[in-house]
C-alpha positions, 0 to 999 in steps of 0.5 A, spaced: 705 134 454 699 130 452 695 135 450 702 138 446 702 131 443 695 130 440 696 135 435 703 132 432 698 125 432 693 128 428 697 132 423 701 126 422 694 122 421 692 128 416 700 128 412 698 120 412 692 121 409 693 126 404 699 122 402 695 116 401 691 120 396 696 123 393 698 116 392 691 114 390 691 119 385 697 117 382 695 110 381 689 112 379 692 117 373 698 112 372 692 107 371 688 111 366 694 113 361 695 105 362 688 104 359 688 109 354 696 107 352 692 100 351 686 101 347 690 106 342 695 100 341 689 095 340 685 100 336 691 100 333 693 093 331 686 090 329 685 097 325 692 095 321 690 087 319 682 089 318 685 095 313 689 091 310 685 087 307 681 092 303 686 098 301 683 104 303 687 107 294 689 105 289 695 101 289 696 099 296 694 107 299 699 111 299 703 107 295 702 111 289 705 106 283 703 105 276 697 109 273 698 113 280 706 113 279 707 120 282 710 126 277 711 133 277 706 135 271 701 139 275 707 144 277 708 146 270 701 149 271 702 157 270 698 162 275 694 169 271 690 174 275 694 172 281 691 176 287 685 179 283 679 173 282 679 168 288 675 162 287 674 160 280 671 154 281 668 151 274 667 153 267 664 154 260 666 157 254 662 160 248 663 159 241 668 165 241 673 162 246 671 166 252 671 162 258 666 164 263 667 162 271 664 164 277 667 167 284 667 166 291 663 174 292 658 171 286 661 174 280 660 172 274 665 174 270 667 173 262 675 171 261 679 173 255 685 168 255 689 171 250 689 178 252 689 174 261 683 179 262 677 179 265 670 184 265 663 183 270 658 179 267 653 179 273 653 178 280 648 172 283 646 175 289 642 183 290 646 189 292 650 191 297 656 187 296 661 190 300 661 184 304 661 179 299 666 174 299 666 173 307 662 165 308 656 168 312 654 172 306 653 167 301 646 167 302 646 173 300 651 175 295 650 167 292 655 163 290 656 160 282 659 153 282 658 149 275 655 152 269 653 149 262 650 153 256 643 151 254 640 150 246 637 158 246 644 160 247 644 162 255 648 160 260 645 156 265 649 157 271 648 153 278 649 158 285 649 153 291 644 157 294 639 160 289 639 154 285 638 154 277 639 161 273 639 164 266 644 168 264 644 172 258 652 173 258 651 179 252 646 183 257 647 180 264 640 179 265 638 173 269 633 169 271 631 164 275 629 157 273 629 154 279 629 156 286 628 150 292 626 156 296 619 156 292 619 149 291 615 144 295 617 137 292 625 139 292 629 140 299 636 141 297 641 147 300 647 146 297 646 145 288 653 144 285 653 141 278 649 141 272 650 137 265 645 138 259 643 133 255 642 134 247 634 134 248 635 141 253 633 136 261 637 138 266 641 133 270 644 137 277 647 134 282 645 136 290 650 136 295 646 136 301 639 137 304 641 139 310 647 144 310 647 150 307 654 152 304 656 156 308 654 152 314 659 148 312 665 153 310 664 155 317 669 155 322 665 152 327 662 146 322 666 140 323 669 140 316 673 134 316 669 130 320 663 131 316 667 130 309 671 124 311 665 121 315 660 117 311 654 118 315 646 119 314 648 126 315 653 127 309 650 121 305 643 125 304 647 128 296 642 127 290 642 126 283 635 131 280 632 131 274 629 138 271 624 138 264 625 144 261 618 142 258 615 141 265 619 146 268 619 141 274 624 137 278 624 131 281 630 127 284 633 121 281 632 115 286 635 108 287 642 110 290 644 116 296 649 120 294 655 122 299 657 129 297 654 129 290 659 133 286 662 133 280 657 130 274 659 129 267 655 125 262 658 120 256 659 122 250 653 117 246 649 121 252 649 112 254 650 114 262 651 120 267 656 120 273 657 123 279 663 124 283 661 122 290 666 126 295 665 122 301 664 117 298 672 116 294 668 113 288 664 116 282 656 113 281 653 111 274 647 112 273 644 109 265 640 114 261 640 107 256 641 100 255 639 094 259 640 098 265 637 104 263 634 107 270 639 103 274 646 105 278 653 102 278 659 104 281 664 107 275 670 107 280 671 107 287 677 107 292 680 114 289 686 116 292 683 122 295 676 127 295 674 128 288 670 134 286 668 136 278 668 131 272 669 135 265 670 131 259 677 130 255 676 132 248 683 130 246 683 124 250 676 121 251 673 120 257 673 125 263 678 128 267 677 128 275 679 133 280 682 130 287 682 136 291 685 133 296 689 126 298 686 120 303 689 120 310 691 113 310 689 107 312 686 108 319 682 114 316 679 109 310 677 105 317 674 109 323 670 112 317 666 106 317 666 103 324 662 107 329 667 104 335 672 107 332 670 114 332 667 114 339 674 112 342 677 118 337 673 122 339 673 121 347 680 121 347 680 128 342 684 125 337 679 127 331 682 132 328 689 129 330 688 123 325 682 127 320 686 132 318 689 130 311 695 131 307 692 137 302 700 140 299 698 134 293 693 134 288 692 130 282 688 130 275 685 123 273 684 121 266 679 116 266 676 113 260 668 110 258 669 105 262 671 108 269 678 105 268 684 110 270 689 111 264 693 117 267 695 122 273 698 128 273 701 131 280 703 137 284 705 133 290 709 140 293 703 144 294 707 150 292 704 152 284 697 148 286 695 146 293 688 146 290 684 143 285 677 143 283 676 143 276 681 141 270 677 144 263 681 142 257 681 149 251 685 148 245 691 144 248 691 147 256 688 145 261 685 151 266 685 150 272 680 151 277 680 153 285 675 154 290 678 158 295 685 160 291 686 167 289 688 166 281 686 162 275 692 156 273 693 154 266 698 149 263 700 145 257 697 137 256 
């Protein structure tokens, strides 16, 4: 009988010790939701009473009241070569009315907006483009972003990576006029926006020096971590300077740019602005005046990431693309606070919380001053859930995209 009973003891002693770990491990698992339960409501209040004291937009957030009131002028807006074109993401027009635009796949074409019909002008990169279109080969097949029409009657157009071309639009024939590929002064992989002053220099915005654009538009890049996160990384924007006489190019110091984008010059040329993505704000930079080599901020905390400035001949001023609006309140924060972060991320709820509202955009009319004077909204997303550029023609607006398959057009 003995001999029968060890074995029942033992396994006895073995239930008992599985259960105890069984229960240990409860405990233990019970006790990590408990810590994790803790520090996201702590995390949560000191995030809601430290926030409250510098909103993170305009008007208590997204309490969109006064100039920002919400409206639904933007979905007047009508679509034209829907399925056709994708991306036109900034423009110029010539002395006859033609507006000209650059696609994802490196078109330039040449629109006629009375007839709604488009023909090639050139293409940014080198043949075969059969791929053209697809992120990977925007090294190859180039990518034209902003443009503007220099004293000799070309079309300067700017390719995020082949930088700064001549285009004569009657013959398609390009040049290059700079290329950061063969520069050893200028380190920058994604240009983005030009303006021309009225003595031919060239002030073009750098996006960054650290990413190429299709490194960034990849599906595997941290998109929205890079965008919403101030950091050494994405604060490596630039403002440069090309003489044409020199034919070199030099980097505007005194302020790091987070996401350089957009840029726009006032109409005395007294001053440049740059809209910073990452940054919610709009840099200044004096050309004139008392502070003629100085920076200021011209407007900060802007309702969402902005992309490109235009000038308002109508109205005066600049309009102002936000492509897509703020998160809210423990966005703005976590986007400074490293602790922050480091918990989000631990805890996986990165993407949980960065992932903004993009079905509402919105056009702001800003005057010399940097004070915002109107707004017009698509809050639903379904006639423009993206918005790069507002360009004023005779009494419309066009209305760029970066990704979306058609140009927009509405009444002002």
């Amino acid at each position: 009988m003995r001999q029968r009973t060890k074995p029942e003891k033992t396994a006895d002693k073995s239930a008992d010790s599985k259960q105890q770990q069984h229960g240990q491990q409860s405990a233990g698992g019970s006790w990590c939701y408990a810590m994790i339960f803790v520090v996201l409501l702590v995390m949560g209040i000191v995030v809601y009473f430290l926030s409250s004291l510098n909103s993170p937009g305009p008007d208590d957030g997204p309490q969109y009241t006064g100039v920002y009131a919400v409206n639904n002028e933007l979905q007047k807006a009508r679509r034209i070569f829907e399925g056709q074109i994708v991306g036109p993401e900034s423009f110029a027009v010539d002395k006859d009315g033609y507006l000209y635009t650059g696609l994802v796949d490196g078109r330039l074409v040449k629109i006629d907006l009375q007839k709604e019909t488009y023909t090639l002008v050139t293409r940014m990169g080198d043949p075969p483009y059969d791929k053209c279109g697809m992120i990977s080969m925007i090294p190859h097949c180039g990518r034209p972003l902003g443009m503007a029409w220099l004293k000799n009657g070309k079309l300067l157009v700017v390719d995020s990576d082949k930088g700064l071309n001549l285009v004569n639009t009657t013959t398609g024939e390009k040049e290059i006029l700079f290329d950061t590929n063969t520069s050893e002064d200028i380190n920058c992989k994604v240009f983005n926006n030009p303006v021309v002053l009225s003595n031919g220099s060239v002030f073009v915005s750098c996006m960054s020096i650290d990413f190429g654009l299709h490194e960034i538009l990849d599906e595997s890049f941290p998109l929205f971590e890079y965008l919403w996160n101030p950091s050494p990384t994405n604060a490596s924007g630039m403002l440069l300077h090309y003489n044409p006489t020199t034919g070199k190019m030099v980097v505007v110091e005194g302020h790091d740019l987070l996401t350089a984008n957009g840029v726009a010059i006032s109409s005395n040329e007294a001053f440049i602005i740059v809209a910073e993505m990452v940054g919610r704000r709009i840099s200044q930079y004096h050309l004139k005046g008392p502070k003629k080599g100085k920076w200021d901020v011209f407007l900060s905390n802007l309702p969402g990431v902005i992309d490109n400035i235009t000038p308002s001949k109508k109205y005066g001023g600049f309009w102002v693309s936000v492509t897509r609006l703020w998160p809210g309140v423990l966005m703005d924060f976590s986007s400074y606070q490293s602790w922050v972060q480091s918990i989000m991320a631990k805890l996986q709820l990165t993407t949980t919380l960065h992932h903004p509202d993009i079905s509402h955009t919105i056009l702001l009319l800003v005057d010399d001053e940097g004070k915002v004077v109107r707004s017009l909204h698509e809050p639903t997303g379904k006639v423009l859930d993206e918005v790069t550029e507002a360009f004023e023609m005779d009494d419309e607006i066009i209305i760029g995209s970066y990704s979306r398959p058609y140009l927009s057009r509405v009444k002002f």
